[in-house]
C-alpha positions, 0 to 999 in steps of 0.5 A: 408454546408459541416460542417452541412449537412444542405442547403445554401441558396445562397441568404443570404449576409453576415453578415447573420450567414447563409451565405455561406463561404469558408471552407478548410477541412484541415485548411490552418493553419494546412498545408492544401492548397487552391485547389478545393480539399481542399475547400468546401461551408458551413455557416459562422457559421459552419465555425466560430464554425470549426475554424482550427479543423480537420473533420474526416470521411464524411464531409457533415453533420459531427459534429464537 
């Protein structure tokens, strides 16, 4: 998870909390786009909790 720093088990479906999800380091909301770049996987809830906040510096394992 690049919100958490933890592992995603690709296994878990939706809606497990725990699944994976598309999570955009700049928030499309706030002008970020949806490339490769701008993209990384983390857990549905790390991603709910995120909402449209910014992640400065190292992402993976950065709090929010």
């Amino acid at each position: 998870c690049c919100v958490c720093g933890l592992p995603i088990d690709p296994s878990l479906r939706r809606p497990n909390k725990l699944s994976v999800s598309l999570e955009h380091f700049i928030p499309l909301s706030k002008g970020g786009n949806h490339s490769r770049e701008n993209c990384s996987a983390s857990h549905i809830i790390c991603n709910m909790r995120k909402g449209a906040k910014l992640i400065s510096g190292n992402f993976e394992g950065a709090s929010i």
